[in-house]
BALUM-405282 format. One line per field, with one value per residue (C-alpha): residue in three letters; x, z, y; residue number from 0. Coordinates in pm, 1 decimal. Each point is the difference from the previous one (the first is absolute). Layout:
BALUM-405282
r = [ALA;...]
px = [X;...]
pz = [Z;...]
py = [Y;...]
k = [NUM;...]
This chain:
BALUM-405282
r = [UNK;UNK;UNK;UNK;UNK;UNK;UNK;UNK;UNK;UNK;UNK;UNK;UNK;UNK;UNK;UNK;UNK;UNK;UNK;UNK;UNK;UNK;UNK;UNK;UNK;UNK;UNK;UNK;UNK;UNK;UNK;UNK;UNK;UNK;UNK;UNK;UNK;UNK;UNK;UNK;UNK;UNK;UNK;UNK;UNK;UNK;UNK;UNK;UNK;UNK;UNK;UNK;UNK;UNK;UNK;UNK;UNK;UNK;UNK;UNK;UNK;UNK;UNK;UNK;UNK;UNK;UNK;UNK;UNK;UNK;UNK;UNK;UNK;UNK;UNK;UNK;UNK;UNK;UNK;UNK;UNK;UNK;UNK;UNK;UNK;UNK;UNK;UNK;UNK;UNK;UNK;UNK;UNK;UNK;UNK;UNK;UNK;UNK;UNK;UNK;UNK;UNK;UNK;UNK;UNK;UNK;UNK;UNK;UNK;UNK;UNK;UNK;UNK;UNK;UNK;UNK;UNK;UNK;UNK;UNK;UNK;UNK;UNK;UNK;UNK;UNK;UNK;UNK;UNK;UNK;UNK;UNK;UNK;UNK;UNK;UNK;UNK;UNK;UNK;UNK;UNK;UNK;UNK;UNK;UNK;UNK;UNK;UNK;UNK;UNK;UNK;UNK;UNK;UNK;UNK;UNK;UNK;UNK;UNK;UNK;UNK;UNK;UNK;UNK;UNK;UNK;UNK;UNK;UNK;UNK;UNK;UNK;UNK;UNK;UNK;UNK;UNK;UNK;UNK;UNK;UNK;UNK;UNK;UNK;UNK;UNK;UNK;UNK;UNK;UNK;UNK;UNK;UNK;UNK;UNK;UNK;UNK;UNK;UNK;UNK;UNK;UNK;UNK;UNK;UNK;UNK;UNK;UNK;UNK;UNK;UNK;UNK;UNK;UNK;UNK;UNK;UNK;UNK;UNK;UNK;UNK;UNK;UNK;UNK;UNK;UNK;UNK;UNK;UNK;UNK;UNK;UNK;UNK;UNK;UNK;UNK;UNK;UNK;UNK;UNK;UNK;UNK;UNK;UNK;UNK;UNK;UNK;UNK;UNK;UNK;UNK;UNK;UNK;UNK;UNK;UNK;UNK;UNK;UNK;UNK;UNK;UNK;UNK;UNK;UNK;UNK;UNK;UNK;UNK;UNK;UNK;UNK;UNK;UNK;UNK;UNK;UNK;UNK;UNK;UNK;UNK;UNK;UNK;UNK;UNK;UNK;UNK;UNK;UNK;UNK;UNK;UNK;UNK;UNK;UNK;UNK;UNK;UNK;UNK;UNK;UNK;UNK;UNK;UNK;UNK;UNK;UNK;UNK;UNK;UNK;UNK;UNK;UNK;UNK;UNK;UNK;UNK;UNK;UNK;UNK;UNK;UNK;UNK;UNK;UNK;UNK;UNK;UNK;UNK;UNK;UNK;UNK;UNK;UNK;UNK;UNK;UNK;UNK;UNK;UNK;UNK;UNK;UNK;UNK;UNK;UNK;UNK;UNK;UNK;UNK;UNK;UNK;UNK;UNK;UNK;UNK;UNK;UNK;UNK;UNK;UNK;UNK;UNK;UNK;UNK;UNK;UNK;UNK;UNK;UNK;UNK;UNK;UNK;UNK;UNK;UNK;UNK;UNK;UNK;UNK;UNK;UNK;UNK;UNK;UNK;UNK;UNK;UNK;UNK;UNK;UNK;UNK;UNK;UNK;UNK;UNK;UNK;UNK;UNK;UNK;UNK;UNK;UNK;UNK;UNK;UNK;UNK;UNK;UNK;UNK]
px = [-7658.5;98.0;377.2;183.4;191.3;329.0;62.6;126.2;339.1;243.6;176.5;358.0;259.2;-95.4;-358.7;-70.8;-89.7;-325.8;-83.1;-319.8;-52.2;-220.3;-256.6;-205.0;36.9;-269.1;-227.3;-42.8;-298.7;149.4;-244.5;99.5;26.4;-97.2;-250.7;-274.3;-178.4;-305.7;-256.6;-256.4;69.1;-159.8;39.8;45.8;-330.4;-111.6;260.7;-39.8;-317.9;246.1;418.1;200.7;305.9;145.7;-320.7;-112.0;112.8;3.1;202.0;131.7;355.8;102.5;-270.0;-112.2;37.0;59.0;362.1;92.4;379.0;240.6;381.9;130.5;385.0;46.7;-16.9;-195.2;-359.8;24.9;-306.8;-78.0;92.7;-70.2;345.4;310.7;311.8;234.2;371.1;300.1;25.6;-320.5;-288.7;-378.2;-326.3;-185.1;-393.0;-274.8;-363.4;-239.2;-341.4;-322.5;-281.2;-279.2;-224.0;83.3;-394.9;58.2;211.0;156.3;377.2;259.2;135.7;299.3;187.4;270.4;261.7;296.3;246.0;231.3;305.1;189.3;335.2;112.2;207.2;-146.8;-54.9;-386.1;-98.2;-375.2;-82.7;-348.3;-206.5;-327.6;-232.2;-284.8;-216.6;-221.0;-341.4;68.5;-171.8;272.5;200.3;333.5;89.4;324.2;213.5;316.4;281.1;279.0;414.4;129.0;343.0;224.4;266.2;-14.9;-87.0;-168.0;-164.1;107.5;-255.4;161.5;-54.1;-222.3;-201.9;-347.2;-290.2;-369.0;-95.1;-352.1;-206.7;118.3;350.9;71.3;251.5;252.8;-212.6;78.3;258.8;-115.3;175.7;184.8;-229.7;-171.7;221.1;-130.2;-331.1;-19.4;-85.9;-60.3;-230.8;-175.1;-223.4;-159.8;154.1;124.4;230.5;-318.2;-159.7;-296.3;-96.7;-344.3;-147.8;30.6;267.1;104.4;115.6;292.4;298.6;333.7;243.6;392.1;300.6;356.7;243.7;271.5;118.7;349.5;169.1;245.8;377.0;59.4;290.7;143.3;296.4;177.1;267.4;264.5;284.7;286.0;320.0;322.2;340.7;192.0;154.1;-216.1;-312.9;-184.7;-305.6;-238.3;-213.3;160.3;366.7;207.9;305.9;280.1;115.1;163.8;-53.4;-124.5;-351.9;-146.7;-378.6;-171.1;-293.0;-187.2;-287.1;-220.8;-289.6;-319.2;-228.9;-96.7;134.5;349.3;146.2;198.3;230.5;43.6;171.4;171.8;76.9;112.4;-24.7;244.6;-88.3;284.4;241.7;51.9;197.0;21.4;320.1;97.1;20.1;-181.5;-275.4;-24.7;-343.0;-110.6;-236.8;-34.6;230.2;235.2;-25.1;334.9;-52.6;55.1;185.4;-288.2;31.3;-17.0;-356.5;-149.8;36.6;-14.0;-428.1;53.5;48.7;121.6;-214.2;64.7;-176.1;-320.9;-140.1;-258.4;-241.1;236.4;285.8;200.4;336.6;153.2;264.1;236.4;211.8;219.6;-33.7;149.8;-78.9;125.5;277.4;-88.1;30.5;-298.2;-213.7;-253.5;61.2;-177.3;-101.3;-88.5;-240.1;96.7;-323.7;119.0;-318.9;36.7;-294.7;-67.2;-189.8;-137.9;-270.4;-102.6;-42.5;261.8;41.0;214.3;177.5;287.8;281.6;186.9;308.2;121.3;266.4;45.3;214.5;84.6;76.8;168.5;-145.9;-38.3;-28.9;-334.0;95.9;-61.4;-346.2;-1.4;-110.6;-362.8;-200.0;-134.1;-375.5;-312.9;94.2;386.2;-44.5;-182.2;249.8;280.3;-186.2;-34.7;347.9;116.5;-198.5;171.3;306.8;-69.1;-156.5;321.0;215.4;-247.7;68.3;351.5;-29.2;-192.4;211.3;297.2;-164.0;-55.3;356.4;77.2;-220.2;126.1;340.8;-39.4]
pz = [4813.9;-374.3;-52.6;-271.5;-191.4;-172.5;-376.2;-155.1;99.7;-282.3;-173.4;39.3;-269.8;-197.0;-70.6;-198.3;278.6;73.7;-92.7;153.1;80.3;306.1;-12.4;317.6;208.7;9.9;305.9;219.5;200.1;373.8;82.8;-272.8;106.1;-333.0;-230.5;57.5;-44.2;117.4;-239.8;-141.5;-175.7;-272.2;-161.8;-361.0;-52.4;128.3;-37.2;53.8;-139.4;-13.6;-6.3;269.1;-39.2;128.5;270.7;-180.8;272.1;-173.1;-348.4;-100.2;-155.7;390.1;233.6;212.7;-210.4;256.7;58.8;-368.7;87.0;17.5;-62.8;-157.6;-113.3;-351.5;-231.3;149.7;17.9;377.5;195.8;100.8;330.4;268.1;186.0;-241.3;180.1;-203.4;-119.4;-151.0;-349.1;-72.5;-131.2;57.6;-167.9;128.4;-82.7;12.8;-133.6;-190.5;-21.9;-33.2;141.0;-200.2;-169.6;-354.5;-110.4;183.2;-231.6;276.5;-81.2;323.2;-65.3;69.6;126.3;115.7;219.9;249.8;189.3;302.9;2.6;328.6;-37.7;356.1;119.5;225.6;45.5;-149.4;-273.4;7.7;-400.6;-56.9;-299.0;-77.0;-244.6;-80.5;-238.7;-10.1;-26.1;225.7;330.6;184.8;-218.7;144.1;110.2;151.7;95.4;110.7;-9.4;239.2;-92.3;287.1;58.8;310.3;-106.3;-87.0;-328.0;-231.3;-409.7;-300.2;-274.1;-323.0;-258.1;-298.7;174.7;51.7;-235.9;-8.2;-118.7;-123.1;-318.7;-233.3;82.2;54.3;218.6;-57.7;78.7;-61.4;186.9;286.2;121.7;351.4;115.7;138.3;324.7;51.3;131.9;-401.3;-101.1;-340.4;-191.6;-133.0;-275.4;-216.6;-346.3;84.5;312.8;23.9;375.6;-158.0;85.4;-53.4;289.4;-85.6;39.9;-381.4;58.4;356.9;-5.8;183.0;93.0;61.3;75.8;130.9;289.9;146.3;355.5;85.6;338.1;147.5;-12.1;240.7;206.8;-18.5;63.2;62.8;176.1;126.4;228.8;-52.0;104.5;-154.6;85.2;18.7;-322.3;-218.1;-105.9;46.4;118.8;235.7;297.5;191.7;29.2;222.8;158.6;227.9;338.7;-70.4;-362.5;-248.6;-218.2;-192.8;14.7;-320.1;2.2;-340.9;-12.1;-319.9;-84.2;-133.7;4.1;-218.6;217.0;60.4;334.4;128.2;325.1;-44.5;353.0;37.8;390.3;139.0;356.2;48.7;370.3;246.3;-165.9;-336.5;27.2;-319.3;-93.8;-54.6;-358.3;-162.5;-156.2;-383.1;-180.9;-348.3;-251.8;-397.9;36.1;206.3;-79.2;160.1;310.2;189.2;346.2;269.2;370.9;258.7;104.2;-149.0;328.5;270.3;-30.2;-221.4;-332.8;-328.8;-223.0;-371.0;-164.3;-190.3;-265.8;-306.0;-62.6;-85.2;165.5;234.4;216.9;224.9;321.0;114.0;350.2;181.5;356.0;206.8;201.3;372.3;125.7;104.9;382.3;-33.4;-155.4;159.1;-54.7;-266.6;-298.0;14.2;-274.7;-29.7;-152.0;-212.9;-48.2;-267.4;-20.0;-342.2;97.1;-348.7;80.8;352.3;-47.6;17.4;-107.4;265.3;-145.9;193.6;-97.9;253.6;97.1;184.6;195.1;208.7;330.4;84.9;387.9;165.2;190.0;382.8;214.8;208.1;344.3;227.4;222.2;344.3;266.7;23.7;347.1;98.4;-42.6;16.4;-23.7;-38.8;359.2;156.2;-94.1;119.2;339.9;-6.3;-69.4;274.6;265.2;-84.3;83.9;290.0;164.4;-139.5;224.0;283.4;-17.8;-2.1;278.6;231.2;-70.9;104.4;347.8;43.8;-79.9;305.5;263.0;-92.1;44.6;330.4]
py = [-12811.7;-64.4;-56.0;105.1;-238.9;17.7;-59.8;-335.9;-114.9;61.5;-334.7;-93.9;100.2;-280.7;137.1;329.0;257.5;95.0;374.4;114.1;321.7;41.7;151.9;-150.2;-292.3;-284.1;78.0;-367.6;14.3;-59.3;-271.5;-199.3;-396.5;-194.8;74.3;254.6;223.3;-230.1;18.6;-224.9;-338.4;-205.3;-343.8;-110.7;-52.8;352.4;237.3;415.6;207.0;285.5;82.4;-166.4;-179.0;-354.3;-25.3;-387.3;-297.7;-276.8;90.1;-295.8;112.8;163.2;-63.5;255.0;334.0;236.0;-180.3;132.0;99.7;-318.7;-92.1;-285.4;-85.6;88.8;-234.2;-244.4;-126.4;-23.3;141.9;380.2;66.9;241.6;-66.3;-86.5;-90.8;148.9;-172.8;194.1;17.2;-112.5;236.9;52.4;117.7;198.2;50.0;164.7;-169.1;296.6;-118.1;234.8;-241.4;127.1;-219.0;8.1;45.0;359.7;129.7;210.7;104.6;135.1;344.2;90.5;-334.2;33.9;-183.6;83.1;-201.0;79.4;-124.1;49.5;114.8;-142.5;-208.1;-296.4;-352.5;14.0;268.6;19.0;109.4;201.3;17.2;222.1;53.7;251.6;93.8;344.9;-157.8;-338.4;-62.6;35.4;173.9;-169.6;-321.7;-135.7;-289.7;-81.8;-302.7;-52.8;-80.2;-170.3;-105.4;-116.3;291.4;376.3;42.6;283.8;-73.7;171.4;25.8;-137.8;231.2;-15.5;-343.2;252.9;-123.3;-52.0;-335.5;-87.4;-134.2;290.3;15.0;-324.4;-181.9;245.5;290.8;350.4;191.3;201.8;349.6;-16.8;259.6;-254.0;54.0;320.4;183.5;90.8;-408.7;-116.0;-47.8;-345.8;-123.4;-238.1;83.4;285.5;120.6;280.5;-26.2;-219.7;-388.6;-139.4;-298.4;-360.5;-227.5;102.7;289.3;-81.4;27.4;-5.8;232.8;-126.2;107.9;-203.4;87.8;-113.5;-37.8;167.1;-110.9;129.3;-98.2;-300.7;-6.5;-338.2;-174.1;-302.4;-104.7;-335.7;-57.3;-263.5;-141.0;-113.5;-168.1;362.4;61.2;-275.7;194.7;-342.5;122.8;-218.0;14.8;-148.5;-60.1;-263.0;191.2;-105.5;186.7;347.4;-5.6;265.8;36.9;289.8;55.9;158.5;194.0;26.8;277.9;66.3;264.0;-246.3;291.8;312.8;282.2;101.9;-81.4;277.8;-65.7;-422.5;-30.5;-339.9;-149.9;-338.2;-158.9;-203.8;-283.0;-78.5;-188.0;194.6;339.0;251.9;45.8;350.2;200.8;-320.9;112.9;71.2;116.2;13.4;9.8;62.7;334.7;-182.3;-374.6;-77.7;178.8;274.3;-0.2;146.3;35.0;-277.5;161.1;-288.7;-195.2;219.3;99.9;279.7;-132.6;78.1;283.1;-140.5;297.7;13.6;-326.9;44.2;-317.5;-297.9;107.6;-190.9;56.2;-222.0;-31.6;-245.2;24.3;-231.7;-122.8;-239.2;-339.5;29.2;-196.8;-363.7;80.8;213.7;-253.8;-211.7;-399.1;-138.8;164.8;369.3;198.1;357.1;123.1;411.9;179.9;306.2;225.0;237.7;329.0;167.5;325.6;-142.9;-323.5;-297.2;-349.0;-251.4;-335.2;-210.3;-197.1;-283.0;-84.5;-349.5;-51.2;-293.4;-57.2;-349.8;-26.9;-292.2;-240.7;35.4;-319.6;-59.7;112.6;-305.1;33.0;84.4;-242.2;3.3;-20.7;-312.3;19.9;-240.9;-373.4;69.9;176.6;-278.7;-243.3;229.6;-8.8;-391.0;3.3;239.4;-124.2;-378.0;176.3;123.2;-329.3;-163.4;198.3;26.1;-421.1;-6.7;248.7;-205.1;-282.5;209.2;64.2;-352.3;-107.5;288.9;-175.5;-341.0;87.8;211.2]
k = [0;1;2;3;4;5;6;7;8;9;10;11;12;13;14;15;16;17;18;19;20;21;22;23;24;25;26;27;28;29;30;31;32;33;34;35;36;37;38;39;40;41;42;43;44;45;46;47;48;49;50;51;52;53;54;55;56;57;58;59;60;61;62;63;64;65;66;67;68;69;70;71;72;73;74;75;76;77;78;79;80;81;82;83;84;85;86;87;88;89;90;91;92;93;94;95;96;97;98;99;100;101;102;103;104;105;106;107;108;109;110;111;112;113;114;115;116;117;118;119;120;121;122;123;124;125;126;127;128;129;130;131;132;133;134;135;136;137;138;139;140;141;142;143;144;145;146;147;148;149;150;151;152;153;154;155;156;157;158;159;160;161;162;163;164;165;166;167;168;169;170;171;172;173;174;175;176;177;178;179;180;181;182;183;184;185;186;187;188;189;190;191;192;193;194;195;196;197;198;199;200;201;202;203;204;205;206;207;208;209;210;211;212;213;214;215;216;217;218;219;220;221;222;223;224;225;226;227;228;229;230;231;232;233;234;235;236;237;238;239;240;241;242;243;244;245;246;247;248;249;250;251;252;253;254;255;256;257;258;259;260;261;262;263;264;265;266;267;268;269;270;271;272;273;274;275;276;277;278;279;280;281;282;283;284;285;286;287;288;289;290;291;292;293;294;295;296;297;298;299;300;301;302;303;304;305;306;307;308;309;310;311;312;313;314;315;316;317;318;319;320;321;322;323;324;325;326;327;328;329;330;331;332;333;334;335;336;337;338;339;340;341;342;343;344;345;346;347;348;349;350;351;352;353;354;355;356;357;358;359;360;361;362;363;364;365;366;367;368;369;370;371;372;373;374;375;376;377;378;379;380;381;382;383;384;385;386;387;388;389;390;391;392;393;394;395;396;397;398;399;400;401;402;403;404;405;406;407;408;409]
């Protein structure tokens, strides 16, 4: 089934707005892939007995005829391309080759030439563009082709106004201004000498139809954000900060809108490890309205956060709160890193960053307890057994000896 398409996407602010007044949309064949439709070819050296346009393969200016709609970046010589890759704030030409392949000795003239574009007035991350043209006594009597915008974001293309012209031998590189109803069913018509529907064959007589748009994106939502710490009181910003047992520091969060878009509801929030504990009715906010602060409530640091209101492009605001290092009987020995982490949430998304604080308990030396008594074992044990059994023949001797001494006696 045919689909309609839409009329050309109206310029920004900064171009004069397009006035057309619609009086049909451009009809795109459904099937439409690339070029078409397919019909018979010819060569430089034997072009068409009869009218036909951009059917010769081997043209040497763009190759392959039928591919006769292309985009390039304006204002350079870089090649035609079937897929452009579009960048912000950079324009593009679009265009369409017009070439009746008769052979000159014919003397046969196109009627009624005339060409039409589609320009899609979506949104999307590739715009396909479509170009036809027909003529009342061609064989067919329309052609088409198409080229692709791509990018990696949403994006739509405003026609700059007052870029259309028709370029050829007559009129000369800066060809003669064409009417925008070539984005409608209506078209416009081309020409030789004159914008009046006729163009003889040969190579003499082509042409090119251009036109320049621009790609608009949308608004990004970017932001940036940092956390740091400071000796309480010193608005010496760092880090990281070295802090003693018990003693006070105040964290600052900084947030700031990179982006296009206005961030509405900049919520603020700190986690604060074991070790650090907020210390109630700290925490001050500002920003340009209020660049010396503005007391807020201790949300900050207990997972709700702070809202700090709504932030054009460029605009940054800011928090600082105090906490506190635990006493030194709560500290490991050694030297313990107290890691804040402060989180920025702006339309969904959030940013993280951390700041440190050190604190160090020295504890005193303990003595080595002394090691138990091990169990005899291996060659320690067979000693042990030498040993014992020399002990017991010893007094198994003075034993008999005693006996003896008895018997003597009695």
């Amino acid at each position: 089934m045919n689909k309609i398409l839409s009329l050309i996407k109206r310029a920004p602010k900064r171009f004069t707005a397009i006035s057309l007044m619609i009086a049909a949309a451009v009809i795109v064949p459904a099937s439409i892939f690339a070029w078409g439709p397919n019909r018979s070819t010819f060569t430089i050296d034997s072009p068409a007995n009869y009218v036909t346009f951009n059917s010769i393969t081997d043209n040497p200016n763009i190759g392959d005829e039928r591919n006769f709609v292309g985009i390039r970046e304006s204002g350079t010589n870089n090649l035609w391309s079937d897929d452009m890759t579009v960048e912000k704030d950079k324009t593009y030409t679009v265009r369409m080759y017009v070439h009746n392949n008769a052979a000159e000795n014919l003397d046969l003239v196109a009627k009624d030439v005339t060409a039409k574009f589609n320009l899609p007035t979506e949104t999307a991350k590739s715009i396909q563009v479509n170009g036809f043209l027909s003529s009342s006594n061609a064989t067919p009597q329309e052609v088409y082709d198409h080229a692709k915008f791509n990018s990696d974001q949403n994006f739509n293309l405003a026609y700059l106004d007052n870029t259309l012209k028709f370029e050829n031998n007559v009129f000369g590189p800066e060809g003669v201004s064409l009417s925008e109803d070539i984005f409608t069913s209506k078209g416009v018509e081309l020409g030789y000498d004159e914008l009046n529907g006729e163009i003889p064959g040969c190579f003499e007589y082509a042409g090119y139809v251009t036109f320049r748009v621009k790609p608009q994106f949308a608004a990004q939502s970017e932001f940036e954000m940092n956390k740091k710490v400071s000796k309480h009181g010193e608005n010496d910003w760092t880090k990281s900060y070295t802090a003693k047992p018990g003693e006070k520091v105040d964290f600052l969060v900084n947030y700031k809108n990179i982006g296009e878009k206005q961030h509405n509801n900049v919520v603020l929030r700190d986690t604060l490890p074991e070790g650090l504990s907020y210390v109630d009715g700290s925490t001050v906010y500002g920003n340009s309205k209020t660049p010396e602060g503005v007391r807020a409530s201790d949300n900050i640091a207990n997972g709700t956060g702070i809202n700090v209101g709504s932030y054009a492009a460029g605009a940054n605001a800011w928090a600082i709160f105090t906490a506190q290092v635990t006493s030194k009987d709560k500290l490991e020995c050694g030297k313990n890193t107290l890691t804040n982490v402060a989180k920025v949430t702006v339309d969904g998304g959030y940013i993280e960053d951390t700041a440190d604080v050190t604190v160090s308990k020295e504890c005193e030396d303990v003595p080595p307890e002394t090691p138990p008594e091990l169990p005899v074992t291996g060659v320690g044990s067979t000693i042990a057994a030498v040993v014992g059994l020399g002990s017991i023949v010893t007094s198994l001797g003075y034993y008999i000896a005693s006996r003896r001494a008895a018997a003597d006696q009695a």
